[in-house]
Every structure is written in C-alpha cells, then in structure tokens.
VEXTI-183646 format. One record per residue (C-alpha): chain; residue in one letter; residue number from 0; x, y, z. Coordinates in steps of 0.25 Angstrom, whole numbers. Each point is the difference from the previous one (the first is absolute). Example, Ala and Ser with C-alpha at 12.3 -4.5 7.8 and 13.67 -1.06 7.14 Angstrom:
BEGIN
<site c="A" r="A" k="0" u="49" v="-18" w="31"/>
<site c="A" r="S" k="1" u="6" v="14" w="-2"/>
This chain:
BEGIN
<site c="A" r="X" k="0" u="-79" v="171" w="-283"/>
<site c="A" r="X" k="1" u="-7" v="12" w="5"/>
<site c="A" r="X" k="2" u="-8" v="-3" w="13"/>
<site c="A" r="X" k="3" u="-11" v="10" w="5"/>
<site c="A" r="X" k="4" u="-2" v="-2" w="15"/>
<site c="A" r="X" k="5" u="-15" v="6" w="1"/>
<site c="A" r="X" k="6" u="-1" v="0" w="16"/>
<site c="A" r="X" k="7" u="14" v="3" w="7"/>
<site c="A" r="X" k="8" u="-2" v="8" w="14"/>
<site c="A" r="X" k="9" u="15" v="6" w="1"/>
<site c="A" r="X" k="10" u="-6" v="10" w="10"/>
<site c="A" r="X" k="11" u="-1" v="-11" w="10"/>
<site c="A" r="X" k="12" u="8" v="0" w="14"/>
<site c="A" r="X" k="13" u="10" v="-11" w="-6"/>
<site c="A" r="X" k="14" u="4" v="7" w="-11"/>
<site c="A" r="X" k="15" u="4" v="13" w="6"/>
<site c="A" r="X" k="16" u="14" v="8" w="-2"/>
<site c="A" r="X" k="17" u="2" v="-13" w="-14"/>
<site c="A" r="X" k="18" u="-10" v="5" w="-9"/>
<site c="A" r="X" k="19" u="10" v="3" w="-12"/>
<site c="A" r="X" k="20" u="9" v="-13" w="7"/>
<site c="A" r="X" k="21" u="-13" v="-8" w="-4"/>
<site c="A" r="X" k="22" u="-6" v="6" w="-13"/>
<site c="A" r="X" k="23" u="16" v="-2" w="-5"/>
<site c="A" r="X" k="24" u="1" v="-15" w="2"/>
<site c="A" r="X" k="25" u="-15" v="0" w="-5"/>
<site c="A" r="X" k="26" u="4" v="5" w="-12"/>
<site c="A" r="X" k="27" u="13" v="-10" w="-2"/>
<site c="A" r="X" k="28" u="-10" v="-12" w="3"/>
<site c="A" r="X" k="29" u="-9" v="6" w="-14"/>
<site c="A" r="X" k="30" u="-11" v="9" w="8"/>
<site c="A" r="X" k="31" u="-1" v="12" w="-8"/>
<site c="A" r="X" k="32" u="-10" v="7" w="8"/>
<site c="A" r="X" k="33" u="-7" v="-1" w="13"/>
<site c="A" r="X" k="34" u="-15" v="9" w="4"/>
<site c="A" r="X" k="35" u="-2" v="2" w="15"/>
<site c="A" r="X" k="36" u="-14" v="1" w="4"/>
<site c="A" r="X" k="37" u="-2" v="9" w="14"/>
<site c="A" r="X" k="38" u="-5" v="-6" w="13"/>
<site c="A" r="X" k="39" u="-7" v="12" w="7"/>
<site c="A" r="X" k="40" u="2" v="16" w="-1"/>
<site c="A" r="X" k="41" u="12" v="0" w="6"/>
<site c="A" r="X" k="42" u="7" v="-9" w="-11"/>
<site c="A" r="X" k="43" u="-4" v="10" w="-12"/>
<site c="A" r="X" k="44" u="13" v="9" w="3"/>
<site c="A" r="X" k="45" u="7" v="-12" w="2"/>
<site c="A" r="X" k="46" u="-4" v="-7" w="-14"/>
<site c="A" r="X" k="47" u="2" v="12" w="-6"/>
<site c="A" r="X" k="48" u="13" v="1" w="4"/>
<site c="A" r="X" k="49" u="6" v="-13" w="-5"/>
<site c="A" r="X" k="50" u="-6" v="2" w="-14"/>
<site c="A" r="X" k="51" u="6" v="13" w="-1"/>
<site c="A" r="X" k="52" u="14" v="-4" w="6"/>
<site c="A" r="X" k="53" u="2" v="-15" w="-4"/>
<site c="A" r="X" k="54" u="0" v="-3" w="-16"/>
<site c="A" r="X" k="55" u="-9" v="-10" w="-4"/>
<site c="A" r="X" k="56" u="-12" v="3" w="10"/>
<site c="A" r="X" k="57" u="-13" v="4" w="-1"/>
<site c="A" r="X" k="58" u="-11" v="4" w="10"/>
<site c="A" r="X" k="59" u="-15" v="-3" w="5"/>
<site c="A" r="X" k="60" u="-9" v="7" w="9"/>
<site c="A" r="X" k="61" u="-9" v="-5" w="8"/>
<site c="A" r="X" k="62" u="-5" v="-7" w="16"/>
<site c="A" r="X" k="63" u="2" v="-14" w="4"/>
<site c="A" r="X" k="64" u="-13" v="-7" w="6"/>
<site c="A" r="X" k="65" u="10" v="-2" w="10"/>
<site c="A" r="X" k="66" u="2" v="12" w="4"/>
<site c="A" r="X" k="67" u="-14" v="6" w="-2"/>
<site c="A" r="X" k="68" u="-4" v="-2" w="15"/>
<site c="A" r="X" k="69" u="11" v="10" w="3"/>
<site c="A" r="X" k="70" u="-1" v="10" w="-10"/>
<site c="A" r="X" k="71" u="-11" v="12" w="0"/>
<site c="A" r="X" k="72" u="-10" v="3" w="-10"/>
<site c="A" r="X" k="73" u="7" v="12" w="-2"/>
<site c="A" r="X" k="74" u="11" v="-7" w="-7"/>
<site c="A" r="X" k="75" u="-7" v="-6" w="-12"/>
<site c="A" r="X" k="76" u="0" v="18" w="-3"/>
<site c="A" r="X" k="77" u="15" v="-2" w="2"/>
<site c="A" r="X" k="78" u="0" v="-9" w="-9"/>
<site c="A" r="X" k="79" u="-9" v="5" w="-12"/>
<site c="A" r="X" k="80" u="9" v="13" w="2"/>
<site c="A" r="X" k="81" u="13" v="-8" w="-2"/>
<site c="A" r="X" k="82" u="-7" v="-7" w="-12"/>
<site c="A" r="X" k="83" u="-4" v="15" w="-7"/>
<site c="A" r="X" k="84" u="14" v="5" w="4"/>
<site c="A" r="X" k="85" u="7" v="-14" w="-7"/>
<site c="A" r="X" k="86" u="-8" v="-2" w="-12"/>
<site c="A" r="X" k="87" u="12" v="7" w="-8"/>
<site c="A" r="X" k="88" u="10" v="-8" w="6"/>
<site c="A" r="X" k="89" u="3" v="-11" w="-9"/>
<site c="A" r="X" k="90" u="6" v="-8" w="13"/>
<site c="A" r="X" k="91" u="-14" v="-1" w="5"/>
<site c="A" r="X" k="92" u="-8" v="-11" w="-7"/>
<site c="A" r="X" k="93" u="-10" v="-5" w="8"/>
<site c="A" r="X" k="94" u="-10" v="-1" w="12"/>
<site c="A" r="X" k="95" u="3" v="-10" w="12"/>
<site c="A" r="X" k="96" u="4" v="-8" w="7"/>
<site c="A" r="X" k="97" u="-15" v="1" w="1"/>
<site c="A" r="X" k="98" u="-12" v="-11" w="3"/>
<site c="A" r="X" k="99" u="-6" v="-6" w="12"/>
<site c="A" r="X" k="100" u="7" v="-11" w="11"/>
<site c="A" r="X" k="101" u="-10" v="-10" w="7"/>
<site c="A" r="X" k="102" u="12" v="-10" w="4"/>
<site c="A" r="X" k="103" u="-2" v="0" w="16"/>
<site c="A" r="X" k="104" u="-14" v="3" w="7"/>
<site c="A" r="X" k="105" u="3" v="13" w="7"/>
<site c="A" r="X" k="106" u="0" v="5" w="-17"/>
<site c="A" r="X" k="107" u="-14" v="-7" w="0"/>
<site c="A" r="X" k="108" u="-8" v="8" w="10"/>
<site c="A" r="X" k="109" u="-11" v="7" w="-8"/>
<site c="A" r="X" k="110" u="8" v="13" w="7"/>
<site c="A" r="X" k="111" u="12" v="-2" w="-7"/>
<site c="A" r="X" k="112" u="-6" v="-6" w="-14"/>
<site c="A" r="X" k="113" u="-8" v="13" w="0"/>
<site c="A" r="X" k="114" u="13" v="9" w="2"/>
<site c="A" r="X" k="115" u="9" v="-10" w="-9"/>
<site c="A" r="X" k="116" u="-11" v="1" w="-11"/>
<site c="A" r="X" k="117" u="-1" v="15" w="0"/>
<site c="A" r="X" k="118" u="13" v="3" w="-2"/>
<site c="A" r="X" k="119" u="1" v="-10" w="-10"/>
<site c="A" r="X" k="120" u="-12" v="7" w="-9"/>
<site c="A" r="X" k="121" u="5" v="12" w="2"/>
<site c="A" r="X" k="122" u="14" v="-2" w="-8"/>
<site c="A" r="X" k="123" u="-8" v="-7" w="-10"/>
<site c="A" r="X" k="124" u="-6" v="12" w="-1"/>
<site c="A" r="X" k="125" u="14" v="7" w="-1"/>
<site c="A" r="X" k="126" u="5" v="-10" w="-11"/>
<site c="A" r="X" k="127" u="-12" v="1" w="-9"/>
<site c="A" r="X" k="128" u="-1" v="15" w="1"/>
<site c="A" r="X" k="129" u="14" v="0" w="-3"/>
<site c="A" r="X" k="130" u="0" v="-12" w="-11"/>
<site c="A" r="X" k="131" u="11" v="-6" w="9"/>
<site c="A" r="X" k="132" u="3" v="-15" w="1"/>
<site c="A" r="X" k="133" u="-2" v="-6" w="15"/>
<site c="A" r="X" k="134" u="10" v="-9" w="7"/>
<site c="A" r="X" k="135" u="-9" v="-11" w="8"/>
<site c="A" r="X" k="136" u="2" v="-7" w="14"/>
<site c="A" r="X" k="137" u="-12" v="-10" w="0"/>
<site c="A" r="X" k="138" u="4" v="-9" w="11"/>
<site c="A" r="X" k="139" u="-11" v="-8" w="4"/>
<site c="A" r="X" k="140" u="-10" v="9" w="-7"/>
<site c="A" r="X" k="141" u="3" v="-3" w="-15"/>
<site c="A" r="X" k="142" u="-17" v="0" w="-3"/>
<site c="A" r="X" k="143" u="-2" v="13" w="8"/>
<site c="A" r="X" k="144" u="11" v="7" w="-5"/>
<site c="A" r="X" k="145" u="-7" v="-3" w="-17"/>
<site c="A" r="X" k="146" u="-12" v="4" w="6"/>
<site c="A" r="X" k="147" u="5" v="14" w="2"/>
<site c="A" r="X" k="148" u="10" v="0" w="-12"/>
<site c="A" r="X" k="149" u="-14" v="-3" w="-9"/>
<site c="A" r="X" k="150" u="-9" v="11" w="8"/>
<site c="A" r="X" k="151" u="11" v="10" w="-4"/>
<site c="A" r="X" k="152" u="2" v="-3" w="-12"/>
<site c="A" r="X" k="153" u="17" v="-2" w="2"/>
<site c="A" r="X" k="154" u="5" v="-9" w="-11"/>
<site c="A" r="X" k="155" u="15" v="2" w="0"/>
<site c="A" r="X" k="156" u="11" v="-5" w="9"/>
<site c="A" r="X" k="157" u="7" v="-12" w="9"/>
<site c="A" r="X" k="158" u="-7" v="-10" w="9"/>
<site c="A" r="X" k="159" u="15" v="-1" w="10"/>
<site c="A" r="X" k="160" u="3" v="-14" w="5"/>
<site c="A" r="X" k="161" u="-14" v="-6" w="-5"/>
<site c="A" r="X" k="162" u="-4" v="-12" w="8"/>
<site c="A" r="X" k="163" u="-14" v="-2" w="-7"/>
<site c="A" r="X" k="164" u="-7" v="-12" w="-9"/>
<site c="A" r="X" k="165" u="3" v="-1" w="-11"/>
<site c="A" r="X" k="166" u="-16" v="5" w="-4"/>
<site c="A" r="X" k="167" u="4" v="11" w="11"/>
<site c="A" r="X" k="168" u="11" v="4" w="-10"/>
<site c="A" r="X" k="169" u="-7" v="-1" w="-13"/>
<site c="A" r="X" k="170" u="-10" v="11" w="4"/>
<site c="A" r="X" k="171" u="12" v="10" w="6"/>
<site c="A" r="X" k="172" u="6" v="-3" w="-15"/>
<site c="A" r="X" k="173" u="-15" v="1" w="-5"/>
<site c="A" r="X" k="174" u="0" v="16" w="8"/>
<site c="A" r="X" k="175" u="12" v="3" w="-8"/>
<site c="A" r="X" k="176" u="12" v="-5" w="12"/>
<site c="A" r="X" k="177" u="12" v="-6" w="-2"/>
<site c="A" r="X" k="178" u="5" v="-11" w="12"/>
<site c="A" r="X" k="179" u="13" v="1" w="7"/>
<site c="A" r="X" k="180" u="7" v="-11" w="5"/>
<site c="A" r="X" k="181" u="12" v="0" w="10"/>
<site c="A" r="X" k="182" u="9" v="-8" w="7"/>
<site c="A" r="X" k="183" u="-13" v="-8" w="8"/>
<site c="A" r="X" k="184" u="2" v="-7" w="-14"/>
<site c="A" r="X" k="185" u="12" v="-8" w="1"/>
<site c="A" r="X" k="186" u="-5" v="-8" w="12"/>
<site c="A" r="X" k="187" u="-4" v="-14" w="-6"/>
<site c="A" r="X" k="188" u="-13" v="-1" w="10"/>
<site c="A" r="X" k="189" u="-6" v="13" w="-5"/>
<site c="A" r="X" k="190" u="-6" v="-9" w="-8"/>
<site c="A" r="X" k="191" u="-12" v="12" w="-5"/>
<site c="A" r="X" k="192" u="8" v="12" w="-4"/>
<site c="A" r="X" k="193" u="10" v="-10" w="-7"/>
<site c="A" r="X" k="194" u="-11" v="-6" w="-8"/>
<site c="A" r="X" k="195" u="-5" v="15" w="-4"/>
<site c="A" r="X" k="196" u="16" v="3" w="-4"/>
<site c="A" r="X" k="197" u="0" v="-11" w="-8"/>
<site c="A" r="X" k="198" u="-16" v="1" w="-7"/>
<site c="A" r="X" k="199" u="-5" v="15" w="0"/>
<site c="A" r="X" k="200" u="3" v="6" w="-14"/>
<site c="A" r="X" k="201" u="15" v="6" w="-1"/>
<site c="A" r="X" k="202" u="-6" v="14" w="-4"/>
<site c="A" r="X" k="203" u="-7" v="-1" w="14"/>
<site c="A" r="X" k="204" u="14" v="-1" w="8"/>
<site c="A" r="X" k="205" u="10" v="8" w="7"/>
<site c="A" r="X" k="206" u="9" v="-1" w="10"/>
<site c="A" r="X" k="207" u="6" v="8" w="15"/>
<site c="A" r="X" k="208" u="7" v="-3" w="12"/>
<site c="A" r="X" k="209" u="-9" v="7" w="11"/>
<site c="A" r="X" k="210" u="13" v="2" w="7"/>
<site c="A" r="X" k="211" u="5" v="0" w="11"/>
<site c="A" r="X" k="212" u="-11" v="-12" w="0"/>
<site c="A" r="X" k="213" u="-6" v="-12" w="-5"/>
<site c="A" r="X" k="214" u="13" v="-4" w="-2"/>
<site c="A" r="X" k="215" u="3" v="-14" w="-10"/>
<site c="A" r="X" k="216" u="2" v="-12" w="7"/>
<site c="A" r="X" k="217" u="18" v="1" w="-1"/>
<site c="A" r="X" k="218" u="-1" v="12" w="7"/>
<site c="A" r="X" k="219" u="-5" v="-9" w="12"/>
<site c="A" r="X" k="220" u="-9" v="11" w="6"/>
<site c="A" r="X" k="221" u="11" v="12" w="-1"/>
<site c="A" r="X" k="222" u="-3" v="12" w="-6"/>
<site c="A" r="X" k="223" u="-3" v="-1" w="-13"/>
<site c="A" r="X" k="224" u="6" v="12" w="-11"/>
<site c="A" r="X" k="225" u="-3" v="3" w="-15"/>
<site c="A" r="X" k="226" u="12" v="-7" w="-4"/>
<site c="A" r="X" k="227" u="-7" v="-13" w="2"/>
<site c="A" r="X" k="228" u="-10" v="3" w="-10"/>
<site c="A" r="X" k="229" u="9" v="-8" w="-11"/>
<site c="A" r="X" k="230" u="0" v="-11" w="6"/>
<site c="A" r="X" k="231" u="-14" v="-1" w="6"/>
<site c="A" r="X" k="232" u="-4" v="4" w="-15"/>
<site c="A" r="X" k="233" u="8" v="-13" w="-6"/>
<site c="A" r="X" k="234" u="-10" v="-9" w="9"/>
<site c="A" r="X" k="235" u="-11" v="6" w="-7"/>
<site c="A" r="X" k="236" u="5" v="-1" w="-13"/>
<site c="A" r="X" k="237" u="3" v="-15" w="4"/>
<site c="A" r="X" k="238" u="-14" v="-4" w="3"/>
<site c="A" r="X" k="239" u="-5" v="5" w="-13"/>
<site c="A" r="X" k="240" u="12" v="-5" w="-8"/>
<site c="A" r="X" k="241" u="3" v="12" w="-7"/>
<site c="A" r="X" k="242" u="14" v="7" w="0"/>
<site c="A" r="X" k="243" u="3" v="11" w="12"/>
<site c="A" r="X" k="244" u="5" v="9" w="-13"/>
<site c="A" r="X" k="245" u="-14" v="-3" w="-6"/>
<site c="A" r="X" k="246" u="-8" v="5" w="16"/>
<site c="A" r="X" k="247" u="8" v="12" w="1"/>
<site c="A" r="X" k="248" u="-4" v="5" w="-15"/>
<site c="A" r="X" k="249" u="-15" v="-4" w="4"/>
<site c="A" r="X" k="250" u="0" v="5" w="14"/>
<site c="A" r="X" k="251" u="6" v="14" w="-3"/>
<site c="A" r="X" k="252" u="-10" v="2" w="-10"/>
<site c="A" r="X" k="253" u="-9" v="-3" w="9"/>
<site c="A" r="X" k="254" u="3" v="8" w="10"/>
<site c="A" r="X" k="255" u="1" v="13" w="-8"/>
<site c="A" r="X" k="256" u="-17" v="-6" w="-5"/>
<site c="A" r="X" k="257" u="-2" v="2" w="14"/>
<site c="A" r="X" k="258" u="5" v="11" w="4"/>
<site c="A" r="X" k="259" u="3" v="10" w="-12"/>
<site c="A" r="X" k="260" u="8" v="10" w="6"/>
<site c="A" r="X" k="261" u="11" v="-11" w="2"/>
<site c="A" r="X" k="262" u="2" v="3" w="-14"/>
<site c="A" r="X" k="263" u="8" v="12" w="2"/>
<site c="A" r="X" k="264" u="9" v="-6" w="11"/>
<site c="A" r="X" k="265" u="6" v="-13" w="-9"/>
C-alpha cells in the first residue's frame, strides 16, 4: 500500500531536529509521500527546506487565517514572489494552507473578517493567475470560504480536515474539491465526518494527518505524526467496507486530481 498524507506540517516546533527520524518511520508504516503547506512567511524557507533535504516531501506556499492578523500586506508580495521564483520547482505543488477561520469571536470582528478576507482573495488570486491548486482551512466558515473559491473561479484543490454537511461537501466536490479526512475521524462521536467518510463518492476522498495535530483518538491527545496516517486510513476504509489496499489506490489518485504537480513527486 501507498499512503499520500496531503496535509502533514513537519515544520512545526514538535518536529524539530527528527524530521528525516519521522519521514523514515512514515515510510516503513506505507506513507510514501508527505506535502507541507506553510503557515506565514517565515515558514516558506522552512518548507522549502524539508522538500528539498527530506525524500518524499513536497511543499505549499501560503498564509494561515491564523496567522493573518500578524502578518503585513506586504507579505502576500512575498509570497506571489516565492510563487514566480517556485513554479519550476517540481517540489512546489500548491497554494496554502490558505482560507479563512471564524472559530473564536475575536476572528469575528468585522475588523478582523475584513483583513482575513483580503488576504484570503488575494492568494486566490495568486493560485488562479498561477493555475495552481489551493490547500483550504474552512473552519467554521465552510460557506464563505465557496463563496469566494466561486467568485474566483478556483476549481482545483483540497478542503483540509472538512467538518462540513454533507450538502456543504457536495458543493466543494461540485467546485472541483476533493475532502480530507484525518485522525478527528477515528472518534466514534464524530458522528458527521464519519458519516461523510463513509457516504461521499470514493473519487471525492483523500487523506492527512495535520500533524503535529488533530491527533487520532490512540494517541490520547499526544502529538500526532504522519506515521499514523495508516492506521487512521484503515478506519476510513472500515466504515465504507472496502479494503485499506483498495483507499490507498483511490485516495493517491485522488490526490495527484487535486493537486497535479504531485505527480512528479510519487
């Protein structure tokens, strides 16, 4: 089996100084390849890096929602600069992490949906003139987040760690989305992404760890890592009652639908 973890941050604090340590066992445990999105500016050296030292990586561009309240305008230049430089690096494969965040009210200030917003449409911007997939955080803004993914005409890429409807999800497959699942998954009382695991189309599916989070439920709240994206797969693969062999096939296809330039890399 060949397991593709779409959404894997080994740039994170937790992962520093056993980034190889980490890809190797990912590797043994059947993960053939791992894509890490950026966070802010200061993560695109640090993607870059890991790509182009660790075997079995590949790299997205982008700015977190989360960390949009920190970051200046001036950084989304940053960015479309690195994006012009990258686009003959095959390591680099998509936009993102990129979308909006409305979870807690101080994101929900007009303020800060105005500046979230902005920087949002502006890397839709980047991806279309770029014909580049996006990688998308819709946390309690699934609706909004389509609303601009229609106004700019971006039809390619990942909704990361969807938490939608099930109608919610049909309209992202509708735009031309695929919808990731992760270790949120394995716990029995997540009752709506394990009905969506188990109903959407299996051309509609892939799979990531968003480690160091969102860990499964045997990792009791410890940091979660790639090598878990096996395991957390085999649940998914038991609630639609097909054979883990069978999701790998479907969900590496469906990765490289998504995101093309992945192509090259497995």
């Amino acid at each position: 089996m060949v397991w593709i973890d779409t959404h894997c941050h080994l740039n994170a604090e937790p992962f520093s100084g056993k980034v190889p340590q980490t890809v190797e066992l990912s590797k043994k445990n059947g993960v053939s390849h791992i894509l890490i999105p950026s966070i802010d500016r200061d993560s695109f050296t640090d993607v870059h890096h890991i790509a182009h030292t660790v075997d079995g990586c590949s790299y997205a561009l982008g700015i977190h929602p989360l960390y949009v309240p920190q970051s200046p305008e001036s950084d989304l230049d940053v960015l479309e600069q690195w994006v012009q430089e990258k686009m003959t690096d095959s390591r680099f494969v998509a936009i993102g992490e990129i979308g909006l965040d409305f979870y807690l009210p101080e994101r929900c200030t007009p303020a800060a949906r105005e500046k979230q917003e902005y920087f949002f449409c502006r890397q839709l911007e980047i991806a279309r003139q770029y014909d580049l997939p996006v990688l998308l955080h819709t946390l309690r803004s699934v609706d909004t987040v389509l609303k601009f993914l229609r106004q700019y005409g971006v039809r390619r890429g990942i909704a990361h760690a969807f938490n939608g409807s099930m109608q919610q999800a049909e309209a992202y497959i509708n735009q031309g989305f695929k919808i990731s699942f992760c270790g949120t998954v394995t716990y029995e009382r997540a009752h709506q992404r394990r009905m969506l695991a188990k109903e959407l189309p299996i051309d509609a599916l892939v799979v990531e760890t968003d480690a160091p989070d969102l860990p499964p439920y045997w990792k009791n709240k410890r940091e979660n890592s790639p090598a878990e994206l096996p395991r957390i797969a085999g649940i998914i693969a038991g609630l639609r009652g097909i054979s883990p062999e069978y999701l790998a096939e479907c969900t590496r296809h469906n990765a490289v639908s998504a995101v093309p330039r992945l192509a090259d890399r497995i």
